[in-house]
Phi, psi and omega in degrees: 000314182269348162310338179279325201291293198320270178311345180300304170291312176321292178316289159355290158310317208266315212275302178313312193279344175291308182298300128005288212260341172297325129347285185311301207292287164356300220284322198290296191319312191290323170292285190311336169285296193299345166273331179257345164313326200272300192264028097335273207295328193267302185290320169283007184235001129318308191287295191339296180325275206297343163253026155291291190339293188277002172275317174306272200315344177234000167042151179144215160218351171256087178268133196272118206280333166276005144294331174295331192267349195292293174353296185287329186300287174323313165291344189266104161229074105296324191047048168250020173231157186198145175240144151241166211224121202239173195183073184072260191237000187254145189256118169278299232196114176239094187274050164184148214268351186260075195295325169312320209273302207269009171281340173294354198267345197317156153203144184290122165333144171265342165225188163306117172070038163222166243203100191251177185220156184184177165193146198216080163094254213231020160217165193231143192234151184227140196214130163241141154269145187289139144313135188300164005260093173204036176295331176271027205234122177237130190265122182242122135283114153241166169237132126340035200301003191263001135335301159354264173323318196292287153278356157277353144301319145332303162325273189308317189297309193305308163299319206284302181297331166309315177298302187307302169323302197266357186254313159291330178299319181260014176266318156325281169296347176267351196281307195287010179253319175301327185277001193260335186272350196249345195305291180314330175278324189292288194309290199325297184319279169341286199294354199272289174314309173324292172318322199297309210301320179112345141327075188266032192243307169349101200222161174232160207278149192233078159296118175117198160199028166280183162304316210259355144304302165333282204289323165312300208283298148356290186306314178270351134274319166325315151285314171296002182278301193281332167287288185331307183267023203239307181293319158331294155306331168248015168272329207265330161316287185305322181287325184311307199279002171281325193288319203290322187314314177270335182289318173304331160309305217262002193263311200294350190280299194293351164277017179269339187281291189331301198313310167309305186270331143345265156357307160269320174323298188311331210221015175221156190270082163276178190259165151332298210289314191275326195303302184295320204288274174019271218287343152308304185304335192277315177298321180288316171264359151316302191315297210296323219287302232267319171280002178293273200318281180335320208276321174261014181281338146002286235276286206271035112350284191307289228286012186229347213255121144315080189274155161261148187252132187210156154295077173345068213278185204239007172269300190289345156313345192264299181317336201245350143276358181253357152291337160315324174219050172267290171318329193260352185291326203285295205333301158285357186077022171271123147298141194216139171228162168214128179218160218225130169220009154239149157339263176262149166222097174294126130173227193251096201310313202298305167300335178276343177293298192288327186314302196303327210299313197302321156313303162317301182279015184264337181273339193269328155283359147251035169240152169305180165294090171150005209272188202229147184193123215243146176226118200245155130248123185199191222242092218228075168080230173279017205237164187241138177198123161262136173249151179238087197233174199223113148290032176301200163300345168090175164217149171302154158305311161338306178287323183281351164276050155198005155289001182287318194285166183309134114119340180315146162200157196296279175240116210267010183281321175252010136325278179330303171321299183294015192038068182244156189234026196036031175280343200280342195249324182287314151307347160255003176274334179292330159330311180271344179277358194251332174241053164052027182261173170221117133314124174233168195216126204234104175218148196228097174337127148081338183203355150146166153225148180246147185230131165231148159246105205272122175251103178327300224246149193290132184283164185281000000 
């Protein structure tokens, strides 16, 4: 592209200014031929006149012509002018030695007293007739151009080289101007190759305040447009195959159990007694069986489901989770407070009743036999926020960025016991993104954790 520009313009440039100076040289040739046609014409009829004269002055008919001519002959010390003196077809008089050439040149006046012009290669000729009664007598003025000619070949050579000269100089300046207007593209290109290559760090420097800073500060949002969703895409590539990964995980322990205790029931002799356990264990991993598939017909409901929306009231919403997990709560020895300091909740009762459950019960297995797990609804500036908070075991710091994903867990060996399939926070976060809310997560080892559902829009 700039090699096109380049030669292009180069031709272009070259063609004008060649044409240009050629253009000059012509116009100056043509003035100077029309300045010396006037003093052609001027010198021939000062001569013509005056050797009317001394032919009138010396009267007869018979004139000796190198005496008429000597004068002017004598005045011509240039030797670029030259005259001859004709008498019908006969040449009386010549001041220059190749007489052949120019006896050929006579030509006759087309009337009395009048006067033609011409040029013939490189001389200019003024050709008259004598006034009667001397009609038979013809005067030829020539010139010489080719000094002329000479310098204005000179001239022209001198422009077209001066033009050559001024033509490298600006072939010069246009390569280094192309190259500084071609600089930004070539990094665009470079960085572009760079990007395809899968280099997504690439960026281009954004100098200036022109177009092509414009289009550089454009471009590098557009990769950084392109990086983002592209790490997305492979966060998101990456959680799928964690999920299956765990889902394949989390299937293989308890039908490995069933199998088990199946397997011995068929082919070894128990007892009742042995009969019952057997058959708890089996019932027990039904349950966690049972409840994975729930949480995740769950999970994926929410990413496809159109909810209605209603105004919630937040007491019987309390009332009606806290009959909900009362039992499994006396059951551990947790104390559950509920305090309702609003009214109202704009969203969907069904989702915010499993949002609070799920919480609720992730505090209540992580508190001892005495622990306590608090549920507030209030009012936080223009914003509705539920907390959820707990004096349990805490999650490390380490750990909270990654209790949100499917199937994770803190600890997991006693998840499993209690029958958690690590699905709960991550259904409630999908919960809380469907009703434009941020789940936020506060935890301390060892003294508790608070989980709030921060709800952008003001409760009713």
């Amino acid at each position: 592209m700039k090699k096109k520009t380049f030669f292009t313009t180069q031709f272009m440039f070259l063609l004008f200014f060649n044409g240009a100076v050629l253009l000059l040289s012509v116009m100056l040739w043509k003035e100077k031929l029309e300045v010396q046609k006037e003093m052609a014409l001027s010198e021939h009829y000062m001569i013509l006149s005056s050797v009317m004269r001394d032919m009138q002055a010396e009267g007869g008919d018979g004139y000796d012509a190198a005496k008429l001519m000597e004068p002017y002959t004598r005045y011509r010390k240039d030797k670029r002018r030259a005259l001859f003196l004709y008498r019908g077809e006969q040449l009386l008089y010549s001041d220059v030695d190749d007489r052949e050439i120019f006896d050929m040149e006579k030509t006759a006046a087309a009337e009395e007293g009048m006067r033609r012009i011409r040029t013939d290669g490189l001389f200019l000729y003024v050709e008259g007739k004598f006034p009667q009664p001397w009609d038979d007598y013809i005067l030829v003025y020539r010139y010489d151009l080719r000094q002329m000619y000479e310098n204005w070949r000179k001239l022209k050579n001198t422009l077209f080289l001066g033009g050559s000269g001024c033509s490298l100089l600006l072939s010069l300046c246009l390569l280094t101007l192309l190259n500084r207007l071609f600089a930004p593209l070539q990094q665009i290109a470079a960085t572009s190759r760079s990007i395809a290559s899968g280099d997504l760090q690439g960026r281009l420097p954004e100098k200036g305040k022109d177009e092509v800073a414009a289009m550089a500060g454009s471009f590098n949002e557009m990769a950084s447009t392109i990086q983002r969703q592209i790490a997305a895409l492979q966060e998101a590539a990456e959680e799928k195959q964690r999920l299956v990964d765990n889902f394949a995980h989390e299937l293989r322990t308890p039908l490995t159990a069933i199998y088990g205790y199946g397997e011995y029931l068929q082919k070894a002799a128990v007892t009742e007694e042995d009969k019952v356990a057997c058959a708890g264990y089996i019932m027990s991993e039904c349950r966690r069986l049972s409840n994975l598939s729930r949480q995740l017909l769950e999970l994926a409901a929410l990413r496809g489901e159109d909810i209605a929306w209603e105004q919630v009231p937040v007491e019987r919403l309390m009332e009606t989770v806290e009959y909900t997990v009362r039992a499994k709560a006396e059951k551990r020895g947790i104390t559950m407070t509920f305090q309702a300091e609003l009214d109202v909740l704009k969203g969907n009762p069904e989702l915010l009743e499993s949002l609070l459950i799920n919480l609720i019960d992730n505090g209540i297995k992580a508190c001892e036999s005495g622990g306590c797990v608090q549920v507030k609804a209030y009012r936080d500036g223009e914003k509705a926020v539920l907390s959820v908070s707990d004096n349990g075991r805490g999650i490390p710091p380490e750990e909270l960025g990654r209790v949100r994903e499917a199937f994770y867990r803190v600890d997991k060996a006693r998840s499993r016991k209690e029958g958690g399939a690590g699905l709960g926070l991550s259904l409630c976060e999908q919960i809380a993104d469907i009703h434009q809310a941020v789940m936020e997560l506060d935890s301390i080892p060892q003294k508790g954790t608070t989980v709030r559902i921060v709800f952008p829009f003001e409760a009713g």
